[in-house]
N, C-alpha and C positions, 0 to 999 in steps of 0.2 A: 148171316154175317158173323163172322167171330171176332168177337173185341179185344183179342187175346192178339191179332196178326194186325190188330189196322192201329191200335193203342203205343206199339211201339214207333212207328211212321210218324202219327200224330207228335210224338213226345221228341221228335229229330225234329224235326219242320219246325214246331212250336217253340222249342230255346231257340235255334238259330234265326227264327223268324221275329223274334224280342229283340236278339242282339243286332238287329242291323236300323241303320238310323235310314237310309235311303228308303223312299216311297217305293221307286221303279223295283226294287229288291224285295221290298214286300209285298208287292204286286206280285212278282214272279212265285214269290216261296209259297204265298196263300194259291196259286194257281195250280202249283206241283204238289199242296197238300191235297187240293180237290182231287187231283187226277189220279192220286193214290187212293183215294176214297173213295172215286166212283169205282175205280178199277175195282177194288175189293169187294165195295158191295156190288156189282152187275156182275161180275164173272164171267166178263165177254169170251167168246172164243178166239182164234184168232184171226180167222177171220170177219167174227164181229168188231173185233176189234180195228183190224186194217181199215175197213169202212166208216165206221161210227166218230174215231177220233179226231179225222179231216173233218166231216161234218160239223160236231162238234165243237170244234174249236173253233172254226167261223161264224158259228150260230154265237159263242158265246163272246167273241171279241166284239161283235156286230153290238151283241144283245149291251155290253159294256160303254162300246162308243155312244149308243143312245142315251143311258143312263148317266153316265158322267161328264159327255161332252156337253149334248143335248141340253139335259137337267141342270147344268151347273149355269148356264145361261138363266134360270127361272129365280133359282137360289137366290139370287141377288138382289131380285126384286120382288123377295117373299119375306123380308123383312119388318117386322111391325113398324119402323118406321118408312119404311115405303109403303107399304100397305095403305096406311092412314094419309098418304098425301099423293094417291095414284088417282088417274080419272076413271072414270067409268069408261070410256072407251079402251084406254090404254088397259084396264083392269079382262075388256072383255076380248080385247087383241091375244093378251098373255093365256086367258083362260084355252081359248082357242089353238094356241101355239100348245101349251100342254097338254090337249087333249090328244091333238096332230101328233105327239111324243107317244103316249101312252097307246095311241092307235096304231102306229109304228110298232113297239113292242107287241103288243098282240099279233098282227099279222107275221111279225117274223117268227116268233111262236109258233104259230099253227102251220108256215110251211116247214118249220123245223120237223114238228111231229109228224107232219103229212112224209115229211124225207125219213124219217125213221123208223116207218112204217115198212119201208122198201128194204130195211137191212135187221132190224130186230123185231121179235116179237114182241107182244102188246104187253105182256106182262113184264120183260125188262124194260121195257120205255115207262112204264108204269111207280117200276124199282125205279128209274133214273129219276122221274119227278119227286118218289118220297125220298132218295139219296141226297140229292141235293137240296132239301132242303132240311133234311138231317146235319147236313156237312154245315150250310150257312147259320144251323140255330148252336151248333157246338162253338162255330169260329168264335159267335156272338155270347155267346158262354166264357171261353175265355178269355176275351176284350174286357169281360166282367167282371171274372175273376183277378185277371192283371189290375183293372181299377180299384180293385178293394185293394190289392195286396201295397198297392203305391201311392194310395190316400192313407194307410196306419202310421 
């Protein structure tokens, strides 16, 4: 992958993606920076591509509704002061509810890959797990960087 073609993408996405104050809006721009990202590193065809991005993009809306809708239910009551005044039942209800979560995301996972077996080979589907989380450890880089440069 050449950082010389994906670097300018990132640096349109990344200011416009600062200047906007709406969630729903930066949900979208971080979504259209992934898809230039993966784009660049996998080098679908295009007919890998006509197939993979429906895919795709259901696996990862799905994979989102569980994380955020799902999760944000648990958040609340992972609080140290809930924590410290929950019962043991109710503590082992919640555990069970999260696991039920995390088992969720596994199996959607693995009919993901099992589906993307059927349209790319192994070694791009391979690139698509180190891409993405290439793409999530940069976003997470400059979340970082924005926080230093806004706490001087």
């Amino acid at each position: 992958m050449n950082l010389r073609k994906i670097l300018p993408l990132l640096l349109l996405f990344s200011c416009s993606f600062y200047a906007q104050d709406n969630i729903k809006d930066k949900k979208e721009q971080v979504k259209a920076m992934k898809v230039a990202f993966l784009t660049a590193e996998l080098n679908l065809s295009s007919q890998e591509a006509e197939k993979f991005w429906p895919l795709y993009n259901a696996y990862d809306n799905k994979q989102f509704e569980i994380r955020h809708e799902k999760m944000r239910t648990f958040k609340g009551r992972m609080s140290d002061e809930a924590l410290n005044r929950i019962s043991e039942k109710d503590a082992a209800l919640l555990l069970n509810q999260m696991e039920a979560a995390d088992e969720e995301l596994f199996w959607l996972r693995k009919k993901f890959s099992k589906s993307l077996r059927t349209i790319l080979p192994a070694v791009k589907i391979l690139k698509l797990k180190k891409s993405e989380d290439d793409f999530y450890r940069k976003l997470l880089h400059q979340y970082g960087d924005r926080g230093k440069r806004n706490n001087k």
